[in-house]
C-alpha positions as CSV (number, residue, x, y, z in Angstrom):
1,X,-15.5,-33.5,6.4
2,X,-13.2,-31.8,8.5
3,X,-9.5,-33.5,8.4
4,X,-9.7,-33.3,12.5
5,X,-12.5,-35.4,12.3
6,X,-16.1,-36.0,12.5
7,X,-18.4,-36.6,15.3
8,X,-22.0,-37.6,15.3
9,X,-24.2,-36.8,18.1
10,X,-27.2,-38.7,19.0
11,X,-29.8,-36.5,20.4
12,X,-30.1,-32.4,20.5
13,X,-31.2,-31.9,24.4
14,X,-29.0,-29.1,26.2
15,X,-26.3,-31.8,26.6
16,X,-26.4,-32.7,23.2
17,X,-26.2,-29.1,21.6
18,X,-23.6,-27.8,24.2
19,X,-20.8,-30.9,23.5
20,X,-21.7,-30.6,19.6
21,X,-20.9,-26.4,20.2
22,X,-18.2,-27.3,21.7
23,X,-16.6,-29.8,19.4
24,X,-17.4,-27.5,16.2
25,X,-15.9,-24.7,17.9
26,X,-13.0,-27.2,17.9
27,X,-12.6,-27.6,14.0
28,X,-14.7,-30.9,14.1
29,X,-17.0,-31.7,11.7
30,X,-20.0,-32.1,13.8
31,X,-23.5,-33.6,12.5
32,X,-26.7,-33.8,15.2
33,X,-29.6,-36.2,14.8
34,X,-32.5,-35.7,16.6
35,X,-35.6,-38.0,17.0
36,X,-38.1,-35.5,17.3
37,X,-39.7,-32.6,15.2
38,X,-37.5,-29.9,16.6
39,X,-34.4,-29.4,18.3
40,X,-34.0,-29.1,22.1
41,X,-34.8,-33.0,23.4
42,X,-36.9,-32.1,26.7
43,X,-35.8,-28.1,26.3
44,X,-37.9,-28.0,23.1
45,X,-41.0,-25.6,24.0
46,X,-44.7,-26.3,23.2
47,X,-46.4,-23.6,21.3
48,X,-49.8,-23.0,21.3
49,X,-51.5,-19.6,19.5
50,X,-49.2,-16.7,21.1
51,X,-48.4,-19.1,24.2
52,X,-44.8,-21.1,24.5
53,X,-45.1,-23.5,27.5
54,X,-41.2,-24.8,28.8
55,X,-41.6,-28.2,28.1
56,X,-38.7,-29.7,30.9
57,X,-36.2,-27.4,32.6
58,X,-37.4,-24.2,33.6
59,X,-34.2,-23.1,35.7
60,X,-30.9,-21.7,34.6
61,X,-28.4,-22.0,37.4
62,X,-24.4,-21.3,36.3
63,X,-25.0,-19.0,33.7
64,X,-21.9,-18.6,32.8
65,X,-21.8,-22.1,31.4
66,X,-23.9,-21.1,28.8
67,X,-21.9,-17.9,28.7
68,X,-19.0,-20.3,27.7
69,X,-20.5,-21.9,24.8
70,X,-20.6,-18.5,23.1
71,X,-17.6,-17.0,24.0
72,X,-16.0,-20.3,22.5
73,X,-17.2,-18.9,18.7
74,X,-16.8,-15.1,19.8
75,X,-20.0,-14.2,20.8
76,X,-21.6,-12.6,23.3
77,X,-24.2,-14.8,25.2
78,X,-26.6,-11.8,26.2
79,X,-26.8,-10.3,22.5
80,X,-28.5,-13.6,21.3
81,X,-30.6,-14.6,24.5
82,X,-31.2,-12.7,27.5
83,X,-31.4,-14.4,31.0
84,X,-33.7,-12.5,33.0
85,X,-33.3,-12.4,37.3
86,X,-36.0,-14.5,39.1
87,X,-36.9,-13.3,42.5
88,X,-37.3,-14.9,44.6
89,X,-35.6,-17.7,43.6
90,X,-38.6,-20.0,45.0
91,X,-41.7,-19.3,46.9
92,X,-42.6,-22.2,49.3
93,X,-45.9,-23.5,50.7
94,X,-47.6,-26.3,52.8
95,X,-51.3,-27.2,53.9
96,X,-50.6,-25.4,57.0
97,X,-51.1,-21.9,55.3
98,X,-46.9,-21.6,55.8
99,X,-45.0,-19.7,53.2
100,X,-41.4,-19.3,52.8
101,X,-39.6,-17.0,50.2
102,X,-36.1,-18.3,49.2
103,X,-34.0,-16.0,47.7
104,X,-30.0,-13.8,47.5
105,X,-31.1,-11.5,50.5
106,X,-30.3,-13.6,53.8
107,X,-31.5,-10.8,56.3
108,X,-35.0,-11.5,54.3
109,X,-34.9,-15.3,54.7
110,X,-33.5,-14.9,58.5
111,X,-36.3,-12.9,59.1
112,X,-38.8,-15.3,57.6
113,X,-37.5,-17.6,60.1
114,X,-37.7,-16.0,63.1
115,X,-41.4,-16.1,62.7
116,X,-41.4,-19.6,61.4
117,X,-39.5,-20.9,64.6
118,X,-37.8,-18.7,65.6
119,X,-35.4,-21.8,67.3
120,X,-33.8,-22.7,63.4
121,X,-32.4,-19.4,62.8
122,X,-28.9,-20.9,63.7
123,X,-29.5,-23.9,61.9
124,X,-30.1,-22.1,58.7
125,X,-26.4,-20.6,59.0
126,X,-25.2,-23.4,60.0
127,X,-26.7,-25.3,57.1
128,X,-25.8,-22.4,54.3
129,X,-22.1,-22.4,56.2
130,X,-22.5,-26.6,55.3
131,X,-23.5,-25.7,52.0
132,X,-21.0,-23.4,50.9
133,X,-18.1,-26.2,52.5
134,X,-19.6,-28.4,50.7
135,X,-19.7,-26.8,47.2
136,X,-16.1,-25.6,47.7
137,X,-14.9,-28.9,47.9
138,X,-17.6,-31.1,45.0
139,X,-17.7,-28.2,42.5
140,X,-14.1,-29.3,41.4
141,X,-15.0,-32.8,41.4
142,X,-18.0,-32.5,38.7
143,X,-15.5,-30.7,36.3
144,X,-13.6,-34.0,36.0
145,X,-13.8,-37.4,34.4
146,X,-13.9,-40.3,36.5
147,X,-13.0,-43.2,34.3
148,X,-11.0,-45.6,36.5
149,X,-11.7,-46.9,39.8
150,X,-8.4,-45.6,41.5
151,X,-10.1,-41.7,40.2
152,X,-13.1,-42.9,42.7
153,X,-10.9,-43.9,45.7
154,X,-9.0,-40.9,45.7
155,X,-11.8,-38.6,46.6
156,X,-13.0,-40.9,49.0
157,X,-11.9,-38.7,51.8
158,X,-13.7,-35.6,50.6
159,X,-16.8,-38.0,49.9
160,X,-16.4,-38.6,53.9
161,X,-15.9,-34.3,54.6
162,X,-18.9,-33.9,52.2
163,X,-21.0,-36.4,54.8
164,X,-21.8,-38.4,51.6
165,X,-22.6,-41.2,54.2
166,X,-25.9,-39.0,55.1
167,X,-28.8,-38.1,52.6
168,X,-30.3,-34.7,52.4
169,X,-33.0,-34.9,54.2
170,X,-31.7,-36.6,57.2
171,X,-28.3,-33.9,57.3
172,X,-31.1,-30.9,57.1
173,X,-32.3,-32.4,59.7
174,X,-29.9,-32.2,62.2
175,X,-29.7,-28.9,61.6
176,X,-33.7,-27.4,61.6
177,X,-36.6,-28.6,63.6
178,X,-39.5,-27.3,61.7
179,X,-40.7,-30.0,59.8
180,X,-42.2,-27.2,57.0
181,X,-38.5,-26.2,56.9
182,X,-37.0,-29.0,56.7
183,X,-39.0,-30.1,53.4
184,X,-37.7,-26.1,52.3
185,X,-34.2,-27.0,52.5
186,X,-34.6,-30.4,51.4
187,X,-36.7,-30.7,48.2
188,X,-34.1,-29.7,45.6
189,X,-32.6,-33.6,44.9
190,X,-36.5,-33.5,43.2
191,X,-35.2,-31.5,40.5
192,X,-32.9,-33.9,39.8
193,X,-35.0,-37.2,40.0
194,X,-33.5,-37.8,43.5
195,X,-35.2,-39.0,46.5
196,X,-33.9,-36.6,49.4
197,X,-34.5,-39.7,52.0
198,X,-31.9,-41.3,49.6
199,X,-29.3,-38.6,47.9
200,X,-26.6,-38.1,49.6
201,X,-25.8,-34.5,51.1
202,X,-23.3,-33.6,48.7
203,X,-26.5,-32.5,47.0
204,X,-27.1,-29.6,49.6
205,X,-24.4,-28.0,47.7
206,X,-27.6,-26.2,45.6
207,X,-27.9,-23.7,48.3
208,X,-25.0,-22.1,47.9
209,X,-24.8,-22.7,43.4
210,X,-27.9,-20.7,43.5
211,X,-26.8,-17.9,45.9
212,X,-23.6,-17.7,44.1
213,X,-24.9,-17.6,40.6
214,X,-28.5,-16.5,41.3
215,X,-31.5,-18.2,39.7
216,X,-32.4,-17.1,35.9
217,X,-34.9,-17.2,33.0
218,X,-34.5,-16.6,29.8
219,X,-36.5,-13.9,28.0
220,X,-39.1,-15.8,25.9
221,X,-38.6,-18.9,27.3
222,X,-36.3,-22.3,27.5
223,X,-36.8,-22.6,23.3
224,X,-34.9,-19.1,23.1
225,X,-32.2,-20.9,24.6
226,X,-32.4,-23.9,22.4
227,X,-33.1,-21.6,19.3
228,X,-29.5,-19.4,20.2
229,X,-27.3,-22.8,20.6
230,X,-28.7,-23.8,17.0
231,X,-27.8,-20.9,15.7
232,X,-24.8,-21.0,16.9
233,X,-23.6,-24.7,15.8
234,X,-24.5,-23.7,12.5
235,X,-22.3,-20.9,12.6
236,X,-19.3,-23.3,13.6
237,X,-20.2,-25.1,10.5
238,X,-22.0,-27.5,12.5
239,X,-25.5,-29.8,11.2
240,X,-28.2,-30.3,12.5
241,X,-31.6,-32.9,11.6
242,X,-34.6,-33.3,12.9
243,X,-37.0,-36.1,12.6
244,X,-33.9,-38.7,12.3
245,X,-33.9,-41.4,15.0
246,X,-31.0,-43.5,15.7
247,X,-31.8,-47.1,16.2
248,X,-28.1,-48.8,16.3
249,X,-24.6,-47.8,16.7
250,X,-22.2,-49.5,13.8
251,X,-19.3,-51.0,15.0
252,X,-16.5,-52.0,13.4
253,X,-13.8,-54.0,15.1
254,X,-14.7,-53.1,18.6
255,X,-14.8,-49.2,17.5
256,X,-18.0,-47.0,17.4
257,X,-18.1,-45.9,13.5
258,X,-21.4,-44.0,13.0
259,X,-24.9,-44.8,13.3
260,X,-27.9,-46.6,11.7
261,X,-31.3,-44.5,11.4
262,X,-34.6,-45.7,11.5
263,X,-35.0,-45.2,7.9
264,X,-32.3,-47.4,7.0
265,X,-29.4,-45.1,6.1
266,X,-26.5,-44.9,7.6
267,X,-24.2,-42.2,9.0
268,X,-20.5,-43.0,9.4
269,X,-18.1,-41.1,11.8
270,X,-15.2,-41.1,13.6
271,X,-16.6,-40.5,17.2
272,X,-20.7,-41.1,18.5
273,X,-21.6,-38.7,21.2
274,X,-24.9,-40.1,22.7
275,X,-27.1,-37.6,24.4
276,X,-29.5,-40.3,25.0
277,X,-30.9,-42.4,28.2
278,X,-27.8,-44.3,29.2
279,X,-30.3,-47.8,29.8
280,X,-31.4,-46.9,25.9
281,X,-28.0,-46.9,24.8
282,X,-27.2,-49.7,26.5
283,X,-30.0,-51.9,26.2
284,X,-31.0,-50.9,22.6
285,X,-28.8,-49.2,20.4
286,X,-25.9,-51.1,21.1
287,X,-25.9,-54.3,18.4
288,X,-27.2,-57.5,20.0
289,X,-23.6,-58.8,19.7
290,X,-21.9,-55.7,22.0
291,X,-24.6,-55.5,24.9
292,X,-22.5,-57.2,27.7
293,X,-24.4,-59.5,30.4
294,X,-22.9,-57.0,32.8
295,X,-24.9,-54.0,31.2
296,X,-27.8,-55.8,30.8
297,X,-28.0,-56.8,34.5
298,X,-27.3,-53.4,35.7
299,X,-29.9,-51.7,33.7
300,X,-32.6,-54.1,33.5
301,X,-32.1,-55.6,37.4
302,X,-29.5,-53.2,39.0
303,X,-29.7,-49.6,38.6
304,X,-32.4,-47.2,40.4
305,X,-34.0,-44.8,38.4
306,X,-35.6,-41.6,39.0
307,X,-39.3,-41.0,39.4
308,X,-41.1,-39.9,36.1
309,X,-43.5,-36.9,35.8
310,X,-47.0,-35.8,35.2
311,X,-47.3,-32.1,33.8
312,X,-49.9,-30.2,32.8
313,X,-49.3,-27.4,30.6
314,X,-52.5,-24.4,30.6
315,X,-52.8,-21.0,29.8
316,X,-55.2,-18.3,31.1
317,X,-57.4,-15.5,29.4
318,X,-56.4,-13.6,32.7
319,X,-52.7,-12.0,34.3
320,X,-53.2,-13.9,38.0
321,X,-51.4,-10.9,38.8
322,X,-53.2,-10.8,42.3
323,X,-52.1,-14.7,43.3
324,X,-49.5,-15.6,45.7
325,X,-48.0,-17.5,43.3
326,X,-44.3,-16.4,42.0
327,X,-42.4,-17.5,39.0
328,X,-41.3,-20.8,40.7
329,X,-43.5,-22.1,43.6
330,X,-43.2,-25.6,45.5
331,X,-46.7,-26.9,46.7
332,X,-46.2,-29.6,49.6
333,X,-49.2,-31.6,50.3
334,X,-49.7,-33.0,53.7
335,X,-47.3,-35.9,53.9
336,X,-43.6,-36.0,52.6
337,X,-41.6,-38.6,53.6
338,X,-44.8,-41.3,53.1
339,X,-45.4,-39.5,49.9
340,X,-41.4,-40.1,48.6
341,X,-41.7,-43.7,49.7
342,X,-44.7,-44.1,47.8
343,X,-43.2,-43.0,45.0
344,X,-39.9,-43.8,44.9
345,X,-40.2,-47.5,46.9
346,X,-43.6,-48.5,47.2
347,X,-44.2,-47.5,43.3
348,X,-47.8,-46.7,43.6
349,X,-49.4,-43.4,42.8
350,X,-50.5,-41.7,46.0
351,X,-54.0,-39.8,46.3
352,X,-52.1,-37.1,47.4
353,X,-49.7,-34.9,45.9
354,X,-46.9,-32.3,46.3
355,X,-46.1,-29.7,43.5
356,X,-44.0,-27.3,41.4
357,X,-45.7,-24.4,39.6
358,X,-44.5,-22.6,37.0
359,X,-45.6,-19.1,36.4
360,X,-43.1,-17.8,33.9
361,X,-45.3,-14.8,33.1
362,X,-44.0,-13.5,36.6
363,X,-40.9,-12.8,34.9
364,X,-41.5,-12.7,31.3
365,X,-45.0,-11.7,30.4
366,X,-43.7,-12.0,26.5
367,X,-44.3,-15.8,26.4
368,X,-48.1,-15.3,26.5
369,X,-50.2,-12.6,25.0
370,X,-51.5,-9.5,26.7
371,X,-53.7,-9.8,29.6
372,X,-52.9,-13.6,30.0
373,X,-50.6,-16.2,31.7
374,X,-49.2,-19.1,31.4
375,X,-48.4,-22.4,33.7
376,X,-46.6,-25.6,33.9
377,X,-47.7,-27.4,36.8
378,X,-45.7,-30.7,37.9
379,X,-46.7,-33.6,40.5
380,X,-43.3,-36.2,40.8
381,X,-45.3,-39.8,40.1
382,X,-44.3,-43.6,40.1
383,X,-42.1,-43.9,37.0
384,X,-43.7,-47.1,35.1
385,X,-42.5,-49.9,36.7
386,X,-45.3,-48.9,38.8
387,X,-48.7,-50.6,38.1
388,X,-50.7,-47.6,36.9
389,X,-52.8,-47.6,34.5
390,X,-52.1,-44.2,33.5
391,X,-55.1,-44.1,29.9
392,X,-57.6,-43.6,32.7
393,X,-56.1,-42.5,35.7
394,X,-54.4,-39.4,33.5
395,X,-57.9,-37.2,32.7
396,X,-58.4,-37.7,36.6
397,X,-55.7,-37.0,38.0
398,X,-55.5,-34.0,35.8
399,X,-58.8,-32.7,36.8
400,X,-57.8,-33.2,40.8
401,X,-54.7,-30.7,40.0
402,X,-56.5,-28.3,38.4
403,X,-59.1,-28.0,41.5
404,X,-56.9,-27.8,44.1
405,X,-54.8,-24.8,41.9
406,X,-58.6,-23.7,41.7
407,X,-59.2,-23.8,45.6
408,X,-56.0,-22.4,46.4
409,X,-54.5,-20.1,44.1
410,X,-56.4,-19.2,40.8
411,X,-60.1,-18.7,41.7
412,X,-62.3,-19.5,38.6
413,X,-59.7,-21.3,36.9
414,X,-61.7,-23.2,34.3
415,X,-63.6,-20.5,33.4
416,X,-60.6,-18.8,32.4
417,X,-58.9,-22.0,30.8
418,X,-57.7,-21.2,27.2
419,X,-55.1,-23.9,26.8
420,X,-54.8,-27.5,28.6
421,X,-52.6,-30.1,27.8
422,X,-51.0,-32.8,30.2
423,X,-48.0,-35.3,29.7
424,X,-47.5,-38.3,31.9
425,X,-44.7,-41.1,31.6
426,X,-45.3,-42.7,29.0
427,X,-44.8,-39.4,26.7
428,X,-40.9,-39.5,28.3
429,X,-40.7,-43.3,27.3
430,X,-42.5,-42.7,23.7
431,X,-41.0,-39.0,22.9
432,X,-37.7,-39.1,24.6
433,X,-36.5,-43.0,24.3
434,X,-36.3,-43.1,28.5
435,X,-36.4,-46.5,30.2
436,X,-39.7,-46.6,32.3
437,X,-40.6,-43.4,31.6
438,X,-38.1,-41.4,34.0
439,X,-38.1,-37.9,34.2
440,X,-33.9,-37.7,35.1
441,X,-32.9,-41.3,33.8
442,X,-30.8,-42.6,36.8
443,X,-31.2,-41.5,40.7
444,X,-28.3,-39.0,41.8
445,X,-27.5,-41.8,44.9
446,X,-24.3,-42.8,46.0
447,X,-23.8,-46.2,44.0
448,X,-24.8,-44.0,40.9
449,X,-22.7,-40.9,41.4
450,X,-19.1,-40.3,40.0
451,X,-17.1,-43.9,39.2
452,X,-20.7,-45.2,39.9
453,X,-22.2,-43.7,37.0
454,X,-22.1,-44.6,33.6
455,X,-18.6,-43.1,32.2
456,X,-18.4,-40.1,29.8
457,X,-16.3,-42.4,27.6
458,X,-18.1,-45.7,27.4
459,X,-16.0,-48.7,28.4
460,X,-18.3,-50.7,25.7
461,X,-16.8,-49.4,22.3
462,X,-14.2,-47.2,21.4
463,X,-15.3,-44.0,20.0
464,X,-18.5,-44.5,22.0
465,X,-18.9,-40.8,24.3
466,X,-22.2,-40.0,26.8
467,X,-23.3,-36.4,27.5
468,X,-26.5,-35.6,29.8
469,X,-27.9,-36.2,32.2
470,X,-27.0,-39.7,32.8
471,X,-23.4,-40.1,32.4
472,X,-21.2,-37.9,35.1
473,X,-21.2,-35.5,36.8
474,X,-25.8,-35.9,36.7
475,X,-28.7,-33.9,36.0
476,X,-29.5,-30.4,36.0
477,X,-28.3,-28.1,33.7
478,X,-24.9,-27.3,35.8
479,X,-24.2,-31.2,35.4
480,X,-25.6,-31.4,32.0
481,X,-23.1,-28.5,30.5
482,X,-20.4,-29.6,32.8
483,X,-21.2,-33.1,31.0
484,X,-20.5,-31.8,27.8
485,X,-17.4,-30.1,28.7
486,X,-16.0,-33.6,30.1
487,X,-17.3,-35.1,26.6
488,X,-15.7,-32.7,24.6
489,X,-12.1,-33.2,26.0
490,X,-12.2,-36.8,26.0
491,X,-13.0,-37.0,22.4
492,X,-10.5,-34.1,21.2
493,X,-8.1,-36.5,23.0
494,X,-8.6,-39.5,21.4
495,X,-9.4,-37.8,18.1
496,X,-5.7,-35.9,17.8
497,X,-4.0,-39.0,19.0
């Protein structure tokens, strides 16, 4: 044991690995359990003869965050894992025919405009202008910790400069008039589990993260990444296991102490750093005796949690090189605000769909064998506090994505099918401990932003730390490294007191 101090850390998603990095760098002594088979929580790849499918995140914004990790043992990010360019960024379509590429060159997207509607080309600037005043001013703000109420009412007055009063959707638009456009500038609080009828517009602040840092991928896939931050940790003298689930925090005298595994053994240390579902933590790991009425009401009756996710992973005995699909393509069907409200308020699963296809062979053709492709096709779906009774509604639904991609994109699909397998939510509830089956834990709304979310140091123990998604500053990977860098100061500065 190191004579800083040792840290256990529940959980090895992105989150989980970057603060464990991070604290080993340190001179902690830095162990990692992880529930499943490999490392890399929803990051950990599917393999399937020659094919890796991405099993969650599939875009790297802020590569420099990653960069940091590295450079914080004296390494170079780009000699362990390359991040290749992805152009464009995203290639959007409706059941109109309209397409849309969104990518770095503004005279291209300008132009794509003008024959959309010709009437939006100054909304577009002005929104990107919105965007990049926007960022400016809530970049800062997700690098800090917001512990105390008194941290949440002094940014109050940038909230009101960021229009945190207006969602996403609405503050777009004011700005465009093309209802296909408006759904393009829009749809990105998806990738976060966020309604856009709901998030507020701080969120359009993506606009100008990815066309300051560019969108990325990294050569042979998401479990590369994973792979190099392994590595790494171990270098720092850092542990990692596998197959080792934490079922209870130990507490002694109001202080987190280690952790009880399902086996039985325990693991004692003198900080937890819990990379888990903050309603799991809460709800479950904590010992009867230290779940407060408070928490239990919030997570059980209170909080509002993201959709969940059906995903169907397939491969292809053929490139698709003639398709329009890019690497990253959003599929709206023919409703979008009724299909949000169905899924986000009504909870029911709607017959129709919007999606996001992954085509990573656009940009990395080494994840799949010669001559063939791969795809990760995902439909946002009630999470499962919704009535669905997903054992038979899964093989259908599965089927009705596969035939429009059919119709649409890839002509003689199932004849070229090598490789299908789908997920829906209860794989997030049964493989990655989430409440409900979410696909982002809690919503990125107001009353669950900042203050509002659950604290990078918990307020329940002592010694008790949250990294991911769902503690502050949110999901996606910018928030989940940013996360870990919060973490990771909080418990050096507790730990040298």
């Amino acid at each position: 044991m190191s004579a800083r101090g040792s840290v256990v850390v529940i959980g090895s998603g992105l989150g989980g690995l970057a603060v464990a990095v991070r604290l080993a760098a340190s001179g902690l002594s830095v162990l990692v359990l992880e529930k499943g088979a490999t490392p890399g929580g929803r990051a950990a790849p599917v393999v399937r003869g020659g094919f890796t499918f991405d099993a969650g995140p599939t875009v790297v914004t802020a590569p420099f965050l990653f960069d940091e990790l590295f450079e914080l043992a004296g390494r170079r990010r780009e000699e362990r894992v390359q991040f290749l360019p992805v152009r464009p960024f995203y290639r959007l379509f409706d059941v109109r025919g309209s397409r849309l590429d969104c990518g770095p060159d503004l005279d291209a997207l300008l132009e794509q405009i003008r024959q959309l509607n010709p009437a939006d080309r100054e909304g577009c600037l002005a929104l990107l202008d919105a965007s990049r005043a926007i960022f400016q001013r809530a970049w800062p703000l997700a690098q800090r910790p917001f512990l105390t109420l008194g941290d949440m009412v002094r940014i109050l007055p940038d909230l009101w400069r960021m229009k945190a009063y207006r969602t996403v959707y609405s503050y777009v638009s004011r700005l465009l008039r093309d209802d296909f456009l408006r759904r393009c500038f829009s749809f990105h609080p998806l990738f976060l589990g966020g309604n856009p009828l709901e998030v507020p517009a701080i969120y359009a602040l993506i606009h100008e993260l990815e066309r300051t840092w560019g969108v990325w991928y990294p050569r042979g896939g998401m479990g590369a990444l994973v792979h190099a931050l392994v590595q790494l940790l171990e270098e720092l003298g850092g542990r990692l296991q596998c197959g080792r689930e934490v079922v209870e925090i130990l507490v002694e005298r109001g202080r987190a102490v280690g952790v009880r595994l399902r086996d039985g053994s325990t693991v004692r240390a003198d900080a937890v750093v819990a990379d888990v579902d903050p309603a799991h933590l809460y709800l479950h790991l904590l010992p009867p005796d230290r779940r407060s009425w408070l928490n239990t009401l919030r997570f059980r009756h209170l909080a509002r949690y993201s959709m969940s996710l059906f995903i169907v992973y397939f491969a292809t005995d053929r490139t698709y090189a003639e398709s329009e699909l890019a690497h990253h393509n959003i599929v709206f069907g023919p409703r979008y605000q009724g299909l949000l409200r169905d899924i986000f308020r009504a909870r029911r699963l709607p017959e129709d769909f919007s999606l996001y296809v992954h085509m990573p062979t656009r940009t990395d053709p080494s994840v799949a064998p010669p001559g063939c492709a791969t795809f990760y096709v995902l439909a946002p779906v009630p999470n499962l506090a919704a009535p669905v009774d997903w054992e038979h509604v899964a093989p259908r639904y599965r089927e009705g994505l596969l035939r429009f991609l059919e119709e649409r994109f890839l002509p003689d699909l199932r004849r070229h099918l090598l490789f299908v397998h789908h997920v829906d939510p209860r794989h997030f509830a049964r493989a990655y401990n989430t409440h409900l089956g979410t696909g982002f834990t809690l919503q990125p709304v107001f009353t669950q932003s900042a203050w509002f979310r659950p604290h990078n140091r918990s307020g329940a123990l002592r010694g008790l730390y949250l990294v991911g998604a769902g503690t502050h500053p949110g999901p996606g990977l910018p928030g989940v490294l940013l996360s870990a860098r919060i973490t990771q100061a909080l418990v050096e500065e507790e730990l040298s007191r």
